[in-house]
C-alpha positions as YAML, in Angstrom:
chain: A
units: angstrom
residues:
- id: 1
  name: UNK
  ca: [6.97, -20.36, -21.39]
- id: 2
  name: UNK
  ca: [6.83, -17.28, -24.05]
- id: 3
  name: UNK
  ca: [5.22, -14.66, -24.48]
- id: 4
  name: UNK
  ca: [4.37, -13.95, -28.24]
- id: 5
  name: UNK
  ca: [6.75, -16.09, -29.52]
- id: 6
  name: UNK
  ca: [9.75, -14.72, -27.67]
- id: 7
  name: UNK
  ca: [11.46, -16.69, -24.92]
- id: 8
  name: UNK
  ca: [10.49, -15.62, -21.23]
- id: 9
  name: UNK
  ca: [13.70, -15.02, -18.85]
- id: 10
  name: UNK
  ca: [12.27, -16.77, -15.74]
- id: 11
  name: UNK
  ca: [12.89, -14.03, -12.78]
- id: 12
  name: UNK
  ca: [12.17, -15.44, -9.09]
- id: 13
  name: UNK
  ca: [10.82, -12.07, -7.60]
- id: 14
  name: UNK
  ca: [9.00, -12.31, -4.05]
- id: 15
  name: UNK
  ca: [5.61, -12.07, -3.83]
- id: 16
  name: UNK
  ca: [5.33, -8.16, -3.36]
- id: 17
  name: UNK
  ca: [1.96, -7.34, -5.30]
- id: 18
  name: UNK
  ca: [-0.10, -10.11, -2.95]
- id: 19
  name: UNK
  ca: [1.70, -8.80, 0.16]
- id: 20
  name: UNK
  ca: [1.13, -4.87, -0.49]
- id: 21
  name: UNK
  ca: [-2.63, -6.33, -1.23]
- id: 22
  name: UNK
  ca: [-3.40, -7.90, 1.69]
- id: 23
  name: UNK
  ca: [-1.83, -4.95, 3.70]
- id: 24
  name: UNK
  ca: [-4.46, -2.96, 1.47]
- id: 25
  name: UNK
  ca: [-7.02, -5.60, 2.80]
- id: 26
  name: UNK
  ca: [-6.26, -4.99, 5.83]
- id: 27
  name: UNK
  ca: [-6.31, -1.09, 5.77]
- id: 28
  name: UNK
  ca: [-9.60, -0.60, 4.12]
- id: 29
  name: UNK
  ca: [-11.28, -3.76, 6.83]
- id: 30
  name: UNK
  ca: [-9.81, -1.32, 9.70]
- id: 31
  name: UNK
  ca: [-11.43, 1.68, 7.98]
- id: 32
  name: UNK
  ca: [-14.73, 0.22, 7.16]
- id: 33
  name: UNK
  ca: [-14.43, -1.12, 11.10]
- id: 34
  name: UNK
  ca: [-13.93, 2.83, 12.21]
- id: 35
  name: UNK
  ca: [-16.64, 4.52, 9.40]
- id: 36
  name: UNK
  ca: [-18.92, 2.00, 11.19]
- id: 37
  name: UNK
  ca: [-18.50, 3.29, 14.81]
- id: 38
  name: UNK
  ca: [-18.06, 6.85, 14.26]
- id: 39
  name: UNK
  ca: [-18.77, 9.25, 15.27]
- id: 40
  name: UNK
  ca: [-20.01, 7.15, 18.15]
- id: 41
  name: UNK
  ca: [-17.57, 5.87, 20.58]
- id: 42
  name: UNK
  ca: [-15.22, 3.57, 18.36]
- id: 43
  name: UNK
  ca: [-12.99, -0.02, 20.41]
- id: 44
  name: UNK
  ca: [-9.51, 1.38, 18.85]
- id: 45
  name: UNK
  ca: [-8.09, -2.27, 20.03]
- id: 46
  name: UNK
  ca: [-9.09, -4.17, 16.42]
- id: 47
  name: UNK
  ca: [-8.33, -1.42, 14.27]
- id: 48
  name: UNK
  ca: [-4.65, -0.67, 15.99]
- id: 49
  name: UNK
  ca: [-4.25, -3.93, 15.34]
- id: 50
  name: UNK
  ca: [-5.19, -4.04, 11.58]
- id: 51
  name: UNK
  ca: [-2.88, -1.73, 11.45]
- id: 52
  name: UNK
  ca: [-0.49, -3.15, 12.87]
- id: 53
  name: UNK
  ca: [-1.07, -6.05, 10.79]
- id: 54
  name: UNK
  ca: [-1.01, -4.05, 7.61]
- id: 55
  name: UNK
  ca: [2.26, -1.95, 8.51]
- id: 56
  name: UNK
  ca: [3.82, -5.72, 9.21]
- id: 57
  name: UNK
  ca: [2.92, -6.73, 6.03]
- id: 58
  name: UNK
  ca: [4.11, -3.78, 4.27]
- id: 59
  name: UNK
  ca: [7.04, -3.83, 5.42]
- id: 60
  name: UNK
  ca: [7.72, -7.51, 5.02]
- id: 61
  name: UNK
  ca: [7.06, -6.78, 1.22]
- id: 62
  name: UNK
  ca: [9.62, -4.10, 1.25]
- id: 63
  name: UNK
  ca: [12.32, -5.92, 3.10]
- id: 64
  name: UNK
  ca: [12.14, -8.80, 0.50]
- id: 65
  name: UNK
  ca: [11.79, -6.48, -2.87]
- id: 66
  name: UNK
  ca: [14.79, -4.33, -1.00]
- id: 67
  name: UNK
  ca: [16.95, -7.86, -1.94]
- id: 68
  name: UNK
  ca: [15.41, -8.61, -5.34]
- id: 69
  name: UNK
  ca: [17.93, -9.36, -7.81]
- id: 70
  name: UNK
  ca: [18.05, -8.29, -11.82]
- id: 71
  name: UNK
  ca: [15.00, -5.84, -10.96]
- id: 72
  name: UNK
  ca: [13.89, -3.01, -13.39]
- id: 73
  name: UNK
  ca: [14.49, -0.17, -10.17]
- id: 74
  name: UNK
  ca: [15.00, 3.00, -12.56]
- id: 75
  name: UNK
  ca: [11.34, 1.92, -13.85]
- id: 76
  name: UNK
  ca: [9.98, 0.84, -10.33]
- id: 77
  name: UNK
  ca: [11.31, 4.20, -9.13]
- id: 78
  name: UNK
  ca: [9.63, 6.04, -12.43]
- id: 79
  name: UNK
  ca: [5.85, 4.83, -11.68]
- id: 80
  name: UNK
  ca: [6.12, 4.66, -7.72]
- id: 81
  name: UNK
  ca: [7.00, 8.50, -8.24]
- id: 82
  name: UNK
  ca: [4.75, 9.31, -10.06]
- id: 83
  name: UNK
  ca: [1.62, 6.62, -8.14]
- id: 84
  name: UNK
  ca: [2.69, 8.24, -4.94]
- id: 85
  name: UNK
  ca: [2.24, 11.86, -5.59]
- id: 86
  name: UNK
  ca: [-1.24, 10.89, -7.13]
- id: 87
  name: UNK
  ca: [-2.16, 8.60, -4.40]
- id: 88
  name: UNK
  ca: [-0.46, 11.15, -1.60]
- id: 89
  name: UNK
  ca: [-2.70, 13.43, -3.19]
- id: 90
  name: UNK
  ca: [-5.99, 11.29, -2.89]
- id: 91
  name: UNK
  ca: [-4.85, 10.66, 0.48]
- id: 92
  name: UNK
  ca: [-4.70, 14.31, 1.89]
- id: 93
  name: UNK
  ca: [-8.39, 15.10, 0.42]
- id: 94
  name: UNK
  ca: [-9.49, 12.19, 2.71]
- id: 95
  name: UNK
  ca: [-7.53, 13.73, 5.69]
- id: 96
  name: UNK
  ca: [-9.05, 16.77, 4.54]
- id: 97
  name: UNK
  ca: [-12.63, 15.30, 4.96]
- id: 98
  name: UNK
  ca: [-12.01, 13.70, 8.29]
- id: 99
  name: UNK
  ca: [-10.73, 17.11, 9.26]
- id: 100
  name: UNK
  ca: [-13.68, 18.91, 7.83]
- id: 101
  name: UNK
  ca: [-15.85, 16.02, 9.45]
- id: 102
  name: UNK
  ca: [-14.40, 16.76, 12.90]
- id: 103
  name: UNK
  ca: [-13.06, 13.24, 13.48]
- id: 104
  name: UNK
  ca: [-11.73, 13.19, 17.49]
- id: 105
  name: UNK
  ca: [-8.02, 13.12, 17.84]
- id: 106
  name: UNK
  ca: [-7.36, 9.16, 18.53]
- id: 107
  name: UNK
  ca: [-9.37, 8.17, 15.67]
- id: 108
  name: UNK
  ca: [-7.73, 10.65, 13.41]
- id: 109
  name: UNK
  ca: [-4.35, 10.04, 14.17]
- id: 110
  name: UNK
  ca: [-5.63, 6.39, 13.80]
- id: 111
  name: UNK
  ca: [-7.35, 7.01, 10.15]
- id: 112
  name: UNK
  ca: [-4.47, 8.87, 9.31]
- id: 113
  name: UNK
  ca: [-2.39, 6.67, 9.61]
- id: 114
  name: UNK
  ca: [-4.35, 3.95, 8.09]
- id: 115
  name: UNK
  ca: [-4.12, 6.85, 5.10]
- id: 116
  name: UNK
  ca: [-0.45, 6.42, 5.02]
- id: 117
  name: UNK
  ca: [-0.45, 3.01, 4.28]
- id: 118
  name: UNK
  ca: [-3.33, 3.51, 1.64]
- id: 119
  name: UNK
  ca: [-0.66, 6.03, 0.04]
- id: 120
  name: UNK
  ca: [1.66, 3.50, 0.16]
- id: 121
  name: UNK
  ca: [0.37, 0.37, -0.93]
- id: 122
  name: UNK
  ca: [-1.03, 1.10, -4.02]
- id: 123
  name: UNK
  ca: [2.03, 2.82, -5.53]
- id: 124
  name: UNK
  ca: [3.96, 0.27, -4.83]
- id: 125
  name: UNK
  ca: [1.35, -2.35, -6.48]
- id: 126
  name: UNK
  ca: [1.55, -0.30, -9.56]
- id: 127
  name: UNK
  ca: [5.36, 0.27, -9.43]
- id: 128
  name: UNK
  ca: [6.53, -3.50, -8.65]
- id: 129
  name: UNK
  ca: [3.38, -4.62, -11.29]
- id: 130
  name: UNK
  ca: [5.42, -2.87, -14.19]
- id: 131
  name: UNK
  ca: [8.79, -3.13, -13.22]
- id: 132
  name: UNK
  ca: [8.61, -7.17, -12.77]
- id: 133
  name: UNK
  ca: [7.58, -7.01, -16.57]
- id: 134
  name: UNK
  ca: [10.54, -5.05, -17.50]
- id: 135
  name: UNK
  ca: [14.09, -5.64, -18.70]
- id: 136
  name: UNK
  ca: [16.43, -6.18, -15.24]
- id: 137
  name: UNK
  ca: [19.26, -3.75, -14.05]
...
């Protein structure tokens, strides 16, 4: 396989980008699950659980990249820096909103937390997406 002519180093690297997806999945399901109830009485059972879930995932994704081998981490590092303040960011206006909103405590310390892993995942989509593509070490 080559890309452009050149030869293409084959890297085994887990599957981190589908994992920190389907934690994402599994985040915005459990949001779109609370948005529905509130501000009526919300079941927190199913969306603790997606959460769960998600946080399971997440860190499943992170255990395995944690033991990658020949991985581009000064680059990984670079754009998960810079993802996560921009997504940390996006994330507080939200908590700001279902502040603002007046959100009850159990479902705000559950969306907030579902926020966390929001902040999370995508960063390190982004960071593992162009580090994978870069030169190891």
């Amino acid at each position: 396989m080559s890309v452009q002519g050149s030869p293409a180093v084959a890297v085994r690297l887990p599957p981190v980008a589908q994992m920190a997806v389907g934690s994402l999945a599994l985040i915005v399901i459990g949001g779109v699950y609370m948005a529905a109830h509130i501000p009526g009485p919300v079941a927190l059972a199913p969306a603790v659980g997606l959460l769960l879930g998600a946080l399971a995932v997440l860190a499943s994704a992170l255990a395995l990249l944690a033991r990658a081998q020949d991985f581009a981490w000064a680059r990984f590092r670079q754009v998960g820096a810079w993802s996560l303040l921009a997504y940390g960011i996006s994330a507080g206006m939200l908590e700001l909103v279902f502040v603002l909103d007046q959100v009850p405590g159990p479902e705000l310390l559950l969306l907030s937390l579902m926020l966390v892993v929001y902040a999370l995942d995508i960063p390190l989509i982004l960071a593992f997406s162009v580090a994978r593509h870069q030169g190891g070490g």
